[in-house]
Structures are given as structure tokens and as C-alpha cells.
N, C-alpha and C positions, 0 to 999 in steps of 0.2 A: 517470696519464699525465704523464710527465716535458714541462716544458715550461723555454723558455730566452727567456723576455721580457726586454728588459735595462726596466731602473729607467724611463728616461725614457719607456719604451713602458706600461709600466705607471702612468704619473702619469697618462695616461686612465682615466677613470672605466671608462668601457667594457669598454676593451682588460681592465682591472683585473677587471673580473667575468666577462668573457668566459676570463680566465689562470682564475680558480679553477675554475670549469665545468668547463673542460679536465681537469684536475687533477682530477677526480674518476673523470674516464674508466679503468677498466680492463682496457680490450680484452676484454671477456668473451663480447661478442659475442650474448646474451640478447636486446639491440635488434633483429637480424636475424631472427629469427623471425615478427617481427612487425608487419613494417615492410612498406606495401602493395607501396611499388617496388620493394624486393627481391627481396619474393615474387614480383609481375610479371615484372620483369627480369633477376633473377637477377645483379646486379652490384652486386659490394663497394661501389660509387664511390655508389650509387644504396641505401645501407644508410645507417643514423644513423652507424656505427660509420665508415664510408667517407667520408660528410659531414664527422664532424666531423675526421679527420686532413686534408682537403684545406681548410678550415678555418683550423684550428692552422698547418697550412704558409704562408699567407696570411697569415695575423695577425703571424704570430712573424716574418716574413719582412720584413713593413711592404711589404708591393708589393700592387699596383693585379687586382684578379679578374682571371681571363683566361677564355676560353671555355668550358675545361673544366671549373671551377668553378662558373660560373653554369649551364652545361650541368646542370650533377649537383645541383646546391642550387636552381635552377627547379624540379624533377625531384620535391621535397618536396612533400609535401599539404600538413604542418605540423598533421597529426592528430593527433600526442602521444602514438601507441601508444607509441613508444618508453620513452616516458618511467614510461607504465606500468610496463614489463616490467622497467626499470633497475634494479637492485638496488644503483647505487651512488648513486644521487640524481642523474645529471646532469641539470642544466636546459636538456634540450636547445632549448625554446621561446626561451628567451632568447641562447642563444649561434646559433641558427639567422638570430633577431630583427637582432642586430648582423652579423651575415655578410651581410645582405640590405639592412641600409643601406649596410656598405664595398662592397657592388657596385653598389648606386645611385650611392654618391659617386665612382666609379672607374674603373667598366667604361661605354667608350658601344655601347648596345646596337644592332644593324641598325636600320634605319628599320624597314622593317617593323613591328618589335616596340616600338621608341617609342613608331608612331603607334598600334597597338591598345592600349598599355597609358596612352597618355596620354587616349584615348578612354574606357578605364575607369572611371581616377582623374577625368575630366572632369564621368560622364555618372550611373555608378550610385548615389552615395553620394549623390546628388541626386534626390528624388522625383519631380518637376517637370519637370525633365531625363529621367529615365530613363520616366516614360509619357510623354512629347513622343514619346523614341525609340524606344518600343516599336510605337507608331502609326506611324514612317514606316519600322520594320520590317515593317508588312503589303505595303506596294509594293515590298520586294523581294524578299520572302520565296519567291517564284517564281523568283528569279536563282541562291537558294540553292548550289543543286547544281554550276551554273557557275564559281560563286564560289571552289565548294572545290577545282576542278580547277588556277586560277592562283595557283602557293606564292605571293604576295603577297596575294592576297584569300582565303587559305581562312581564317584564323580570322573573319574578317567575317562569312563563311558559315555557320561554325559558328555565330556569334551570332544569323544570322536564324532556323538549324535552332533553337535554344532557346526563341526568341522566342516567348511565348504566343501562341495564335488570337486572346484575348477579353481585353478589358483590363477591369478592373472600373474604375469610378466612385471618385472619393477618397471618403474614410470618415471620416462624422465624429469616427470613434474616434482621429483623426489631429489633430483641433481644439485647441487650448489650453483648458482650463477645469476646472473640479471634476466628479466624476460622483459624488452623494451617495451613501454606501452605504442600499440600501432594509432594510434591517432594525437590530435593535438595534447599533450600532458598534462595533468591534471591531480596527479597527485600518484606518492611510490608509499610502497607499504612491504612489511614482510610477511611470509606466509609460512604458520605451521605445519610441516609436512607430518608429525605425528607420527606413529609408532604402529599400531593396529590398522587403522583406516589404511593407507596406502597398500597394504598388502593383503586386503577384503575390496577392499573397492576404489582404486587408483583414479577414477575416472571423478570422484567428488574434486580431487586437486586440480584435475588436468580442466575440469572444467572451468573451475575457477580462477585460473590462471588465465585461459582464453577470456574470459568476459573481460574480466576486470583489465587486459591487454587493450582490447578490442575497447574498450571505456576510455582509453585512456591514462591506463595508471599504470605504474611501472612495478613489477615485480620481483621482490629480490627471495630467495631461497640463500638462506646466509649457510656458512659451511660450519658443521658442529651439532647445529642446534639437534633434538631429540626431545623423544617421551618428555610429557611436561610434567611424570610426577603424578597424576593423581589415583593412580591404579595403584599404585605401593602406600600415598599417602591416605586413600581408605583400607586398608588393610593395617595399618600403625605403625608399617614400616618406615619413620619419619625420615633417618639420616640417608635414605634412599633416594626420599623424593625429594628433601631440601638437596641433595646432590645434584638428583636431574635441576630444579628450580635455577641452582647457581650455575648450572653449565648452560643454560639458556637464556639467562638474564647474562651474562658473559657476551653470548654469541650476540644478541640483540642492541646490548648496549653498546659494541663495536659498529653494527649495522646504523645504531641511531647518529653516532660520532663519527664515521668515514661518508655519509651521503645522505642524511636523515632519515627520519620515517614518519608518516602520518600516521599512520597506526602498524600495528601487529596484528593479522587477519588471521582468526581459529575456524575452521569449517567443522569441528565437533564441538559439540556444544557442554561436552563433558569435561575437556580439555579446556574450553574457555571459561568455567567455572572456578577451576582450578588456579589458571593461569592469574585471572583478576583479583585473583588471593594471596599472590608471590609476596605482593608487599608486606601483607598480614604474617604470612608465613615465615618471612627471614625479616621482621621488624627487629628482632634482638640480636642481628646480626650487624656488626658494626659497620663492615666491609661493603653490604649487599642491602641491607635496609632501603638506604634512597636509591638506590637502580633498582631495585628489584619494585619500588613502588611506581618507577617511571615508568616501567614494563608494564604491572598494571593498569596500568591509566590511557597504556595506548593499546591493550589489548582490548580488540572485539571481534564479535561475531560477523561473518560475512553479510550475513540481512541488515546488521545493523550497521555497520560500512557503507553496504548499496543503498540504504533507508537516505542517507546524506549526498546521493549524487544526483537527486532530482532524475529519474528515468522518466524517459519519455515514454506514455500509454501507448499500448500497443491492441490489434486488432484480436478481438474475442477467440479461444485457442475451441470452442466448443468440447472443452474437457472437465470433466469437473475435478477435485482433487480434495479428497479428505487429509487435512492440513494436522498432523501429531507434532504438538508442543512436546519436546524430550523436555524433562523434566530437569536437567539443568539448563535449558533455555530459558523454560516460564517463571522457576520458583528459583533457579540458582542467578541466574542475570538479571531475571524481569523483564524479560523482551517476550513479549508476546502479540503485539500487533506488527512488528514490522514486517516480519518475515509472511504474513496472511495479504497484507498491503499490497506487497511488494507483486504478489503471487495473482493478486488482483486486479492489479495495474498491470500486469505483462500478459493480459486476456485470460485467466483459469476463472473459473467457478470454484470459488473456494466452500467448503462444508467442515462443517465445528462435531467436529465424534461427542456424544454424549461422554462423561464423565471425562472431560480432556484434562483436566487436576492430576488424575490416580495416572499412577506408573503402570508401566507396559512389564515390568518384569527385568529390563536387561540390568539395567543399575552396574554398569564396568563389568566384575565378576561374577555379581547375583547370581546371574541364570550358570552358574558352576556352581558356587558355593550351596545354595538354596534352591536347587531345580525346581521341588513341591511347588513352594511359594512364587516361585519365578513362573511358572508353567498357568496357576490358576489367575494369576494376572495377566499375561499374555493371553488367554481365553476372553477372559472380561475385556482387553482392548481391542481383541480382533474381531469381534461380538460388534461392540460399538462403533469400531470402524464401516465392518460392511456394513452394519445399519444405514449409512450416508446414501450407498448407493454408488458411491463416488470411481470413475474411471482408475485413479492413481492414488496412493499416497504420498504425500512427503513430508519432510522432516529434519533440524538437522543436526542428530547427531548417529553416526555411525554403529555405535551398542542397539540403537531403538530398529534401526534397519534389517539388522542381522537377526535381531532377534522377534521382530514382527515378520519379515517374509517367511518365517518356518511356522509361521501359523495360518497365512489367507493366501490364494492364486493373486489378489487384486498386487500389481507391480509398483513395489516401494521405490524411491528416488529419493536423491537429497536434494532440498529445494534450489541448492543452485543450478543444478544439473535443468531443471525445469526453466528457470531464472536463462542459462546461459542459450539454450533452444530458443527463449521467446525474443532473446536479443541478438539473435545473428547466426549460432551453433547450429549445427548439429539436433535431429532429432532420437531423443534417447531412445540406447534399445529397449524394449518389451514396451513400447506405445504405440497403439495401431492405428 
């Protein structure tokens, strides 16, 4: 793609990586195939290839988002099929990443949308805060349906429909400390206790912690660490999430210097999308740059942790399990065999959902921000899930959980939870 930044537009770093990105672009059009909103919507504006011209028009122009812009680039899940399918390397993540801060710095959005989205940034990335809120979501969780009827409170609405019935209790797997490995040692890693997840579904950590104990490896939960930043940093609030970033490349790079670390273990897989960007993210940070890329380099995904300790096959679980690639797992990391492997070495029947590319709808805040849109894609992946037949789901990122069991009876899991049953654990509830 021809572009025409002049020089002084370009002495932004930014601007600067956002020109090359462009530049790789060659209209081919391969994005649209497979990109959820297009599918959905059927409009050019609502494609990668459609984003990024109205984009480039933006950038190159030097003028302030307008509605149509932010209409169409809200509109993104930021699943990264795109990026799969590219055949020219564009990074669409990154030039999507800066389109979403110049319309934080630029466009002032309805009240409306302010105040849900400064509720957001306020309430989820906070543990503490977000089960306070989940608790005075049961008193209104009866107004719900009212809610959705006044366009000024229906995304409120939508948040009490989401809202769990049952809150679990905090989890000590959430505590600062060591958790010794119980057998011969073999390697110590740390683990992101996260923001959302521990306070929807405690037991993905606690599981994790038991295995990987019971493996052999040594656990540390470092003190400080939090939210990794990518729930503020897709909404464009950058100095928010390079905040969270620096206070967790802090906490980490302590843990790597007082007792090392083999890696940095994320059980969301949205989170570790995120996370293995810190270096990208704070590159212009003089301070934080080279830790913040050590960080990345040791952070991984739990499956792809376990994929390196050689397990031992285990006897046939006679279960089958429709195996949902979240969509920062497949298209954001590129991991998409370990975690089916792994699942299949520890006795499951694993089953492949038709259309396992397209997004399920959660995408962080989507399913608020976008209900419509989040709603007819959770239909289309609940569709294709039960199509399998399959006893169980799993999966793992936390958004994809929450937001698939409020459409099928079939009982979702996160695949460690599966993973820690077939090596020693505990059988999960809701498997019969």
C-alpha cells in the first residue's frame, strides 16, 4: 500500500511503525474471509482490509477519529484471524493497537459510552472491586431486562445478564508465596494470578498450581504482581496498561533476580497475548525496554509449559471433548496443537468444532460493548460446538468460558483443569 506520511509525521515512533504496517498491505483481500464482522456484517468498513484504509486515511491525514471510524474499529474483536490468513505479514494487532489510542486521544465519546467504559477500566482489572460488583449485581439483576429496554442503560443490563448467580470465595492460589514442588524438582516458574479469572473461576489457578506442584515444579505467586494491561490496552487507554505492564515486569523481574524463573505461566490466553507484547509495548521505554522483553520471552501459555515436560500417556478417559482454540491462543500466540496433544495424551477424544478460526463473541469487553455482534457469534460457535457431539468443552482462556456456557448445557472447563484430573487431581465438577 502506497502511503504519503510527510517526514515530520513520521519522527513519531508510532506514526513510524504504524507507515510500515500499512506498507505491507496489498489489497488481497485473504483477511475478509475470515474476519468474524465481516462474515456477520458483510461490510468492507467492518473487514481488516476496510479498517485499515479508514485508518491510513486518519493517520496520513493527521485529523482527530470521527464517528465512522470509531464506529467501524469498535466493531473489531482484535482476534487476529486476520493476521493468520495474511500472506503479507501485516501486523494488524499493532496498527489496530495505535488507531485505538488516536481515538482515545481525540474523539470525545457519548456520555453513555464514557461512563460504561470508564466503569470498566475502573472496576474489572481489579479483583476486589470487580466481586464487591458482582455482589451488588445480584440486586439488580432482576431490573436486567428493564435496563436493556432504556438505550442509555442497556449495556448496564447486558452486564447484570453476564453477571454470575454464585461468586466463589477468594482462593488461596491468589496469595503471594512459594508453593514447593511435591516431588523430585524440575523446574520453578511464576504464575499470573490475573484480575477477572480468579474471581469467575478460582479453581483454573488452584488447579494449576496442584499439577504443576505435583510435576515437580516449583511455584511462586510473586507479591504486587496484577492485571497485565490488556482490557485498558484494547480500549486505548495506553498509560493505563503500560502502567499495569511496568508494575508486573517490576514484580517479575525481582522474582527472576532473587531465585530465577523458567518461565512465567498465563492460564488466560488473552492475558498471554498481551503479556508476550510487553517488550513491543514499552520498546521506547528506556528504563523497561530490556526487562520488559525478558518478561516476554519467558512468558507462556500453561499447554505450552506442559507441551516441554514430556508427560507420560495416560489410560483412555472415555470422554470426548470439543477442544475451542480462544482466539488469542490460535491466532494471537500460534499455539494450537499443544494444548489438543496434550488433551490427547492424558486419554480425551479430542473433536475440532467446525469453523474453529471465527471468534466466539467474548473478545475481553465485546460481549458489553457489542452484545448484537457478540450474541450472533456465540450462536454460530455454540451451533458448531454441539455439532461434535462432544461430552465437555475446553479451552483456555477465561472470556471464551464465560461467555460460551451462557449459550449450551454441554459443561465448559479450562483445559488444565482436564490436564490436572488426568494426572493425579481431583475429578471436575459437572462431569459425570
Amino acid at each position: 500500500m502506497q502511503t504519503t506520511f510527510t517526514p515530520e509525521q513520521l519522527a513519531d515512533p508510532h506514526v513510524a511503525e504504524s507507515e510500515s504496517i500499512l506498507r505491507k498491505c496489498v489489497h488481497c483481500g485473504f483477511c475478509t474471509a475470515t474476519c468474524p464482522t465481516y462474515v456477520t456484517l458483510g461490510n468492507e468498513l467492518d473487514s481488516p482490509r476496510g479498517r485499515i484504509y479508514l485508518i491510513k486515511d486518519m493517520l496520513e491525514n493527521g485529523r482527530p477519529a470521527d464517528e465512522e471510524v470509531v464506529t467501524h474499529i469498535d466493531r473489531c474483536l482484535s482476534c487476529l484471524a486476520c493476521m493468520t490468513t495474511c500472506p503479507s505479514g501485516v501486523n494488524y494487532m499493532h496498527l489496530v493497537d495505535h488507531a485505538r489510542v488516536h481515538i482515545e486521544e481525540t474523539y470525545r465519546r457519548p456520555l453513555k459510552d464514557r461512563l460504561v467504559r470508564g466503569v470498566l477500566a475502573a472496576v474489572l482489572p481489579y479483583p476486589s472491586r470487580f466481586r464487591l460488583s458482582l455482589r451488588v449485581a445480584r440486586l439488580g439483576r432482576p431490573f436486567a431486562g428493564l435496563m436493556k429496554k432504556v438505550p442509555f442503560l442497556k449495556t448496564f443490563g447486558v452486564m447484570l445478564d453476564l453477571a454470575p448467580t454464585e461468586i466463589a470465595a477468594p482462593s488461596e492460589a491468589s496469595k503471594p508465596g512459594v508453593r514447593p514442588a511435591n516431588a523430585e524438582k524440575r523446574g520453578r516458574v511464576a504464575i499470573l494470578t490475573g484480575c477477572a479469572q480468579p474471581v469467575l473461576k478460582p479453581g483454573i489457578n488452584e488447579a494449576t498450581i496442584r499439577l504443576l506442584t505435583r510435576l515437580g515444579v516449583e511455584v511462586v505467586v510473586p507479591e504486587g504482581e496484577g492485571c497485565c494491561g490488556a482490557l485498558v490496552h484494547h480500549m486505548g487507554r495506553e498509560e493505563q496498561a503500560l502502567a499495569s505492564a511496568r508494575r508486573n515486569v517490576d514484580v517479575w523481574t525481582k522474582a527472576i533476580e532473587t531465585g530465577g524463573l523458567d518461565a512465567i505461566i498465563i492460564t488466560a490466553s488473552g492475558c498471554g497475548t498481551t503479556i508476550k507484547d510487553y517488550g513491543h509495548m514499552l520498546r521506547l521505554d528506556p528504563d523497561y525496554a530490556e526487562k520488559a522483553a525478558r518478561v516476554s520471552a519467558l512468558a507462556k501459555d500453561i499447554t505450552e509449559y506442559l507441551a516441554g515436560l514430556d508427560l507420560p500417556r495416560q489410560e483412555p478417559k472415555n470422554l470426548s471433548v470439543a477442544y475451542h482454540s480462544a482466539c488469542s491462543m490460535q491466532h494471537g500466540q500460534k499455539i494450537t496443537m499443544a494444548p489438543k496433544l496434550l488433551l490427547k495424551n492424558a486419554g480425551f477424544v479430542v473433536r475440532d468444532p467446525a469453523e474453529g478460526h471465527l471468534c466466539c463473541g467474548s473478545a475481553g469487553t465485546y460481549n458489553i460493548l457489542q452484545p448484537e455482534i457478540s450474541a450472533t457469534l456465540k450462536a454460530r460457535k455454540v451451533k458448531n460446538i454441539e455439532a461434535t457431539k462432544a461430552d465437555v468443552i475446553a479451552t483456555g482462556n477465561i472470556g471464551c468460558i464465560t461467555q460460551i456456557a451462557t449459550g449450551t448445557a454441554i459443561p465448559i472447563l479450562h483445559t488444565i483443569e482436564l490436564l490436572d484430573w488426568a494426572y493425579g487431581g481431583d475429578k471436575p465438577a459437572g462431569i459425570s
